[in-house]
C-alpha positions as CSV (number, residue, x, y, z in Angstrom):
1,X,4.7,-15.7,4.6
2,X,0.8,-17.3,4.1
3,X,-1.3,-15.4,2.2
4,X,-4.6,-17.2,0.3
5,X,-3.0,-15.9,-2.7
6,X,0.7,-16.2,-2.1
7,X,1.2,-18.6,-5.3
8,X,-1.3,-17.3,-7.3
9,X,0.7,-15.4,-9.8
10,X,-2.4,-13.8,-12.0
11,X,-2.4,-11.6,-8.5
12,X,0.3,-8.8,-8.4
13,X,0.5,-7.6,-4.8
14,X,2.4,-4.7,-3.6
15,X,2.2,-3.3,0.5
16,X,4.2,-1.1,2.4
17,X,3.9,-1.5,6.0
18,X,6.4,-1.2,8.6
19,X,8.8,-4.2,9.4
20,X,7.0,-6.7,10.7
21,X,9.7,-8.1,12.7
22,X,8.5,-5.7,15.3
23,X,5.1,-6.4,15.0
24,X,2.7,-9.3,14.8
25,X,2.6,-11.9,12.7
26,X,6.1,-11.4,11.6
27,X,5.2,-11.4,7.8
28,X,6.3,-9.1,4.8
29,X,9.5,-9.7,4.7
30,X,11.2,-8.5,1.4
31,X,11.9,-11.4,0.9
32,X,8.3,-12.9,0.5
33,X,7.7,-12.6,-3.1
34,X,5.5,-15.5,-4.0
35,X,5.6,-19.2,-3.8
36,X,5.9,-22.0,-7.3
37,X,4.7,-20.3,-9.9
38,X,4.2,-16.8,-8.4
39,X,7.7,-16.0,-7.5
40,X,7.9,-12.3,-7.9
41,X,4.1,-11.7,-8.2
42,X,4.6,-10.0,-4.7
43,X,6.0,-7.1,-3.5
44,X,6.6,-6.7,0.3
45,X,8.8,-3.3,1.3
46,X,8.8,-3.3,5.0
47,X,10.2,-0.1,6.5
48,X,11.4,0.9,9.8
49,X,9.7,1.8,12.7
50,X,9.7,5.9,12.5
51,X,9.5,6.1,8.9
52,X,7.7,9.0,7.9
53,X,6.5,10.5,4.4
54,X,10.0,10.8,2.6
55,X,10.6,6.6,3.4
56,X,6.9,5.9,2.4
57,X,7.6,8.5,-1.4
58,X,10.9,6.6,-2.0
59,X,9.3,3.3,-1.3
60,X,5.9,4.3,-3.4
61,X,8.4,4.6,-6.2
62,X,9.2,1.2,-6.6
63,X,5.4,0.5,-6.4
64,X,4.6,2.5,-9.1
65,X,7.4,1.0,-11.4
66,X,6.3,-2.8,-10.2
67,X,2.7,-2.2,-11.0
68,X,3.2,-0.2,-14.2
69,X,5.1,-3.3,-15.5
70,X,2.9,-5.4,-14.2
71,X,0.2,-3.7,-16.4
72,X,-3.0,-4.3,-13.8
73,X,-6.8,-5.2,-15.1
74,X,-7.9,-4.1,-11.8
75,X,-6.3,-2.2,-8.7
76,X,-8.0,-2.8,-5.6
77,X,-5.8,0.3,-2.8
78,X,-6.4,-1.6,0.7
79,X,-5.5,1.8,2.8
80,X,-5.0,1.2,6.3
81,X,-4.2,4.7,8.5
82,X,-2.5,2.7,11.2
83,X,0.9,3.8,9.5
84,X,0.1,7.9,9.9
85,X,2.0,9.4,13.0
86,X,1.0,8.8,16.8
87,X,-1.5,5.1,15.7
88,X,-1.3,3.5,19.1
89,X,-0.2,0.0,17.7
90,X,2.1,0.8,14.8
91,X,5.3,3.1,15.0
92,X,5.5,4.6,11.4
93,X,5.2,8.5,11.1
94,X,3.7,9.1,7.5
95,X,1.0,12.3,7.0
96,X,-2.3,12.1,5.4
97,X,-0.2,13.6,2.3
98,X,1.4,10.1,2.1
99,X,-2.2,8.8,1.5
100,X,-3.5,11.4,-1.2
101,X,-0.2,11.0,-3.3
102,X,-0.7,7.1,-3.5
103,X,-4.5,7.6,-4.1
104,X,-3.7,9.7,-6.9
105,X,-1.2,7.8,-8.4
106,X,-3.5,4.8,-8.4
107,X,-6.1,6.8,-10.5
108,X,-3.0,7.5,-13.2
109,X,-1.8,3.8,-13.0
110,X,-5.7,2.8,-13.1
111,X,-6.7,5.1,-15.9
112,X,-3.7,3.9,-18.0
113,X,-3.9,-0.4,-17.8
114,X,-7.5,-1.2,-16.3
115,X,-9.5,1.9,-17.9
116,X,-9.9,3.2,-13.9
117,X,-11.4,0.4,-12.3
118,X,-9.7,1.3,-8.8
119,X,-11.5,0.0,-5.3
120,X,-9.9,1.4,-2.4
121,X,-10.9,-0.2,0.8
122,X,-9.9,1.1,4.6
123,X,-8.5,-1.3,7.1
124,X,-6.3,-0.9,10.2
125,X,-5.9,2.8,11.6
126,X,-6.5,3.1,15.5
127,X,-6.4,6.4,15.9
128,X,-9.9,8.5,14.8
129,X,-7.9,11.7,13.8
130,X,-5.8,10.5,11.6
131,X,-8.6,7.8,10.1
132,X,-10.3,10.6,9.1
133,X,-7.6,12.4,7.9
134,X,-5.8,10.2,5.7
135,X,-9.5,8.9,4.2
136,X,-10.4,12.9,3.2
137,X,-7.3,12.6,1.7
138,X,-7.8,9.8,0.3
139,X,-11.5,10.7,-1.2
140,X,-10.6,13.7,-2.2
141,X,-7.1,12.2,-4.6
142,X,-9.8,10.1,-6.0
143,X,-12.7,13.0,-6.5
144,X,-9.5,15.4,-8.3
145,X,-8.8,12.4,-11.0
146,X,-12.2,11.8,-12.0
């Protein structure tokens, strides 16, 4: 693993992405959970190519456990659509609905440890349907908890 921030351990980190032994750069292993004094700060749960919206809710489970301990100042939802169904360079199979449930459960996590202050950003998504549908989603988790 080499992140900028992969021994910082004030930065809690948690992604869901499909294995990246099958795609490049090889990182998010399980295994990376932080370097020195960040060891465990990091939470990597790579999943296997065709996982679709029940591997993505039992997965999001362990996210929202990891950062309700980990009692966030600040969540800042980096949402890439690449991992919806039929994205030309990734091979996961999630719906939009994967999207609104973890934008929604950001706002609860948000509105109970960091009084709401919630960011969420788009990146990756290669496919101009599903960018769009995943991001409605997405808007409109955030637009219901406000």
């Amino acid at each position: 693993m080499f992140y900028a921030f992969e021994d910082d351990p004030n930065l809690k980190f948690a992604d869901i992405h499909e294995d990246g032994r099958f795609l490049y750069p090889g990182t998010g292993a399980a295994s990376e959970t932080g370097k020195g004094e960040a060891v465990g700060s990091k939470l990597n749960i790579p999943l296997a190519p065709g996982a679709g919206d029940a591997e993505f809710f039992e997965a999001w489970s362990r996210v929202e456990e990891y950062l309700d301990q980990a009692e966030p100042e600040f969540i800042l939802f980096q949402c890439g659509a690449d991992s919806l169904k039929d994205d030309p360079i990734t091979n996961l199979a999630f719906t939009e609905e994967a999207h609104a449930a973890a934008a929604a459960s950001l706002c609860r996590i948000a509105d109970k440890h960091c009084k709401g202050r919630l960011i969420g950003t788009g990146g990756g998504g290669y496919n101009r349907r599903n960018i769009a549908r995943a991001w409605t989603r997405v808007v409109e988790s955030f637009v219901d908890a406000g």
